[in-house]
N, C-alpha and C positions, 0 to 999 in steps of 0.2 A: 698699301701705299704709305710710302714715309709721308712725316708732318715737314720736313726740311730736308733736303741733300745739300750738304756746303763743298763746296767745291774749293780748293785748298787749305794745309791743315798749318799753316803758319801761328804768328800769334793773335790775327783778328780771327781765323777760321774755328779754330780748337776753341778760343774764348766762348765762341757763339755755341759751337757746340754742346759744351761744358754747361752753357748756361741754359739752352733751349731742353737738356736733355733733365736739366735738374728739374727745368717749371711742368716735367713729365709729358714732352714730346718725343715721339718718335725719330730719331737723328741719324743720318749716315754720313760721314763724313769721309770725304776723297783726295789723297793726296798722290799725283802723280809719282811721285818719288821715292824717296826715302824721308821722312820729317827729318827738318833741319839743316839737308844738304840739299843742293849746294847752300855753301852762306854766300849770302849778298848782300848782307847789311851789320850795319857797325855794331859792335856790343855795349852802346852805351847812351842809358838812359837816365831819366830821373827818379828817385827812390821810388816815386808809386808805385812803379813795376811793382813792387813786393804785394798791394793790397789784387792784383790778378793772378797771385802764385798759391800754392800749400804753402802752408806757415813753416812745415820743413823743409823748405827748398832752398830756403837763402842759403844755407851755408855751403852745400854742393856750387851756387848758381854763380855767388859772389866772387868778385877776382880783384876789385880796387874800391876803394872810394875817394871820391874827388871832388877839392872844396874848391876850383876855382879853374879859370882860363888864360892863359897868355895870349894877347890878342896881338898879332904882330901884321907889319907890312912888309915885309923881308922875307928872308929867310931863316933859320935858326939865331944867327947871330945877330939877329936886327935887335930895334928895341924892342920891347916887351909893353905892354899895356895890361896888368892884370885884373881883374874882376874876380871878387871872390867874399867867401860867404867865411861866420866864424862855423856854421855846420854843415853836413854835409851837403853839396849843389848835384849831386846826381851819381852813379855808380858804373862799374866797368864789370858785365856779368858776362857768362858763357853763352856765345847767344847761339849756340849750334843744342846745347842742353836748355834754353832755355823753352824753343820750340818744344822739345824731346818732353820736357816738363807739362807745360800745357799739353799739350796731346795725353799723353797719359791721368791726366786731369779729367778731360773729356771722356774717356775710357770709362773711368773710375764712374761717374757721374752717367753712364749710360750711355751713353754713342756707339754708334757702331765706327771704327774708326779704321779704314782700311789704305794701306801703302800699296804703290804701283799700279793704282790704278787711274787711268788718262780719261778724263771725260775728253768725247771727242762730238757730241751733238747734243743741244736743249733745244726743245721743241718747247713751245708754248701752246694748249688753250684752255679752252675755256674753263674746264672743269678740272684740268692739272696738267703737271711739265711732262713729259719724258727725255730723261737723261741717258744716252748714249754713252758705253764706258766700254773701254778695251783695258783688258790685264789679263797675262799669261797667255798673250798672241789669241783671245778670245773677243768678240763683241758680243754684248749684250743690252740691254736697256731697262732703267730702273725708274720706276712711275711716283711720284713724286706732288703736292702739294705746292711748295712753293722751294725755287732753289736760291741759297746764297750765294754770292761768287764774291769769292775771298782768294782768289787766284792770283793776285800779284799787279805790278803794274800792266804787263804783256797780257791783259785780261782774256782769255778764252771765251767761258760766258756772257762778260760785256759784247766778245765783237759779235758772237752767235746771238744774241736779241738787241743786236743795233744800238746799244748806248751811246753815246757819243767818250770820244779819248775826254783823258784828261790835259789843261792848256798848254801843259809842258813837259816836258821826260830827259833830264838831264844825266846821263852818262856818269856813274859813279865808280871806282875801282879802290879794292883794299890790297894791303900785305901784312906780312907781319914778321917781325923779330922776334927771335926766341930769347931774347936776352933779360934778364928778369928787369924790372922797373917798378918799384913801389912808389913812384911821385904821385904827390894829390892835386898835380896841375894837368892840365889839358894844355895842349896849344894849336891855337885858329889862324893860319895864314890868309891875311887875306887878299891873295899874288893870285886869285884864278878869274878868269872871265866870268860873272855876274856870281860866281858861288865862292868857295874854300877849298881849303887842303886843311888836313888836322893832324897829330900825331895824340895817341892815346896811351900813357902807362895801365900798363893791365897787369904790375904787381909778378908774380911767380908769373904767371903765362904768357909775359914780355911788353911788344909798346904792338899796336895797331898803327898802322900809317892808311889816310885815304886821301880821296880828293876824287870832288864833281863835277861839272861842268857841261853848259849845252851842249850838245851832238855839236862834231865839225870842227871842236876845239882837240889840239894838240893834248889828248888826255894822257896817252900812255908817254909821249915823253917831258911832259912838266909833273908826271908821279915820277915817272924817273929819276929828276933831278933835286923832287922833294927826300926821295930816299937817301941818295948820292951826298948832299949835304947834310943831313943828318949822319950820315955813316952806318947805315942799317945792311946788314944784312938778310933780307928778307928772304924768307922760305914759301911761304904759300900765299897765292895772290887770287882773289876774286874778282868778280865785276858784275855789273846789272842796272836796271833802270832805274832813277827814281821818278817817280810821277810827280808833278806841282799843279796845283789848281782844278779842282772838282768842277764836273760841270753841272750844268746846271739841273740833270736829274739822275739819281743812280739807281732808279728803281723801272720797271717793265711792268707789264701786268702781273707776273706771278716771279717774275725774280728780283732781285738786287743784292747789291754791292757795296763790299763792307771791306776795311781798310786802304791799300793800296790799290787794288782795283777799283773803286772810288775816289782816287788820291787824296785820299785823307790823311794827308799830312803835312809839317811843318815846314812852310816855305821857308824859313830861311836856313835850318839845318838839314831837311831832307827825309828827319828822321818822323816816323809812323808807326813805332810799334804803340805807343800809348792811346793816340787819337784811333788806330785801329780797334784796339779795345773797347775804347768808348763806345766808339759806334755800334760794337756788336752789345752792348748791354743795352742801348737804345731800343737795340732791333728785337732784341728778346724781350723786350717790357713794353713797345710796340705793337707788335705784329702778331696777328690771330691768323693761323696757318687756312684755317675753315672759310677767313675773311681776306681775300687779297687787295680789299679797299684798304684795310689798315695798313697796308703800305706807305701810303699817301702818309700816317702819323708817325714812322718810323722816318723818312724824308726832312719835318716839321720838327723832330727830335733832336738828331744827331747836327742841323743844323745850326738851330736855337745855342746848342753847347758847343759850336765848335767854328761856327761861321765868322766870331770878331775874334777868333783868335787866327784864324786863317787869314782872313783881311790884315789883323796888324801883324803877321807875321809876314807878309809878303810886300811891306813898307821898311820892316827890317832890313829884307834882304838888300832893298832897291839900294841901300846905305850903303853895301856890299862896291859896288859899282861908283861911288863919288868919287869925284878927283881927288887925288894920293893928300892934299896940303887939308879940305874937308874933313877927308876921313881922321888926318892925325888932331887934328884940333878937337873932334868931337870926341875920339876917344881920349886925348888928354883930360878932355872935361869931367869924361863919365867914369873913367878909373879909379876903380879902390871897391870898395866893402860894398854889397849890392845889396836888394833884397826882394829881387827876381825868383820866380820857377820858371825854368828851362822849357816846359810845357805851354806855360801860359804867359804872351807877351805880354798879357791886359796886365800882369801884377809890374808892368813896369809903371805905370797908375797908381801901387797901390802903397797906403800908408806905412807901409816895412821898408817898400823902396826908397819911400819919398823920407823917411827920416835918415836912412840911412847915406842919401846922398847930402841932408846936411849935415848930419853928423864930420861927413869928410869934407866939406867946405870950411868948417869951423876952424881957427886956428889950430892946429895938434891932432884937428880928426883923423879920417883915412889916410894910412901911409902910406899905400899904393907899394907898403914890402913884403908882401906874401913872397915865400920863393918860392922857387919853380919845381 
């Protein structure tokens, strides 16, 4: 009997495994697929990534660095509102290798780490799971302790032991140009119903273009038109959900739920690779496999660290949505030299930011000329 089955091997899945398998648990880890493919989520995050990689990864993983955002109401040619740091505000990596990375991490660290194979049934009781898996047109069933589901927004696991969805699942779609692009700016359109569109420099491996939006919205032709003004020739396009708002429990008697199947992540960009990590290092310094009360502390954990940054990310978003004359005023105000993490909305609270926006109120402070 495994001490953990994780059921997908993204980057909350491989995390946990990597870590459950180092504190010398028994691990198997299930990825329907291929790790990494399809992608369906943007390659860009804030440096920490690097403190959940091998210390020789960055150089393989890394594609840009990026000190700052053009925050527009328009389209390309609109004005510009930039935000931006004098060091690095977050980074543009491989995120189809970066999967590929962690996984092989997990490997390395002891997990059993196996592609193509489909969990298709969890059973729960009293004394442990049984996990139903089909691979190579095979069924079998694998017994099991307690199971993670780290499967995605479209949760498997969660709907097989009744968790409740997550509040919301917005409709996300990428492409990309192969045209190379070394700019250190970002740019955040914000033309879309309650979310964004973005364009991403990703240095030699070209620019990313995306945009999200509730179900029901005109998604694929306002990307359309985001491409079209830019001038992009896009070659390969993805799409997939994003989840918003955790509910109120992500745990069952003997399983739970870690990254996006949890929707643990950041309301107002969408993005989860980082808050998915977290949580898996919660659940690993939580959870006593022999004990599936400890559940209940892994719940108590990943909340404590992530619950006010969820709440004030999702008062961010609501800003997203103000009428066009609100939104330019407030960004007129808040524009220039920041001293935010892109992770953590609380540090817009914090003494880095708060000097940094008097600094630019001062006569001569912030000049709001970062170019683009």
């Amino acid at each position: 009997m495994y001490d953990f089955v994780v059921v997908g091997v993204g980057p909350a899945g491989a995390r946990l495994a990597r870590r459950a398998a180092e504190a010398g648990y028994d691990v198997l880890a299930l990825e329907k697929g291929t790790v990494g493919t399809p992608l369906a989520c943007s390659g860009h995050v804030s440096t920490d990534v690097w403190d959940y990689v091998p210390d020789d990864a960055k150089p393989d993983l890394l594609q840009n660095r990026v000190y700052g955002a053009n925050f527009r109401l328009g389209g390309p040619g609109s004005d510009a509102y930039p935000f931006y740091k004098s060091t690095e505000v977050s980074n543009v990596i491989d995120r189809v290798e970066l999967d590929r990375t962690l996984a092989d991490a997990a490997r390395e660290a002891g997990a059993d780490v196996r592609e193509g194979h489909t969990v298709v049934g969890v059973d729960e009781r009293a004394d442990g799971v049984t996990v139903t898996v089909r691979a190579d047109g095979e069924t079998r069933s694998v017994e099991t302790r307690l199971v993670a589901g780290c499967d995605g927004p479209v949760s498997r696991v969660r709907r097989e032991v009744g968790l409740s969805e997550p509040g919301e699942t917005l409709h996300g779609v990428l492409a990309f140009d192969e045209t190379p692009d070394a700019g250190d700016f970002v740019d955040v359109h914000l033309t879309v119903p309650r979310f964004f569109a973005w364009r991403i420099p990703r240095g030699e491996a070209g620019v990313e273009y995306g945009l999200a939006a509730p179900p029901g919205t005109d998604v694929t032709e306002r990307f359309g038109r985001l491409t079209d003004a830019y001038g992009a020739e896009t070659t390969e396009r993805c799409s997939g959900a994003i989840p918003v708002g955790p509910p109120d429990r992500v745990t069952s008697d003997r399983v739970f739920l870690v990254g996006d199947a949890a929707a643990q992540t950041k309301p107002f960009t969408g993005g989860g690779i980082l808050y998915g990590m977290t949580a898996a290092d919660h659940a690993v310094d939580a959870i006593d496999p022999r004990d599936p009360s400890t559940l209940a502390d892994y719940e108590r954990a990943w909340r404590a660290d992530l619950r006010r940054e969820i709440r004030l990310g999702g008062l961010i978003r609501r800003a997203y949505s103000l009428p066009e004359p609100i939104q330019r005023l407030g960004l007129w105000a808040l524009d220039g030299e920041i001293g935010v993490h892109m992770d953590r909305p609380s540090s817009f609270f914090s003494a880095e930011h708060l000097r940094a926006l008097v600094s630019g109120l001062r006569p001569g402070g912030g000049d709001g000329g970062q170019s683009e």
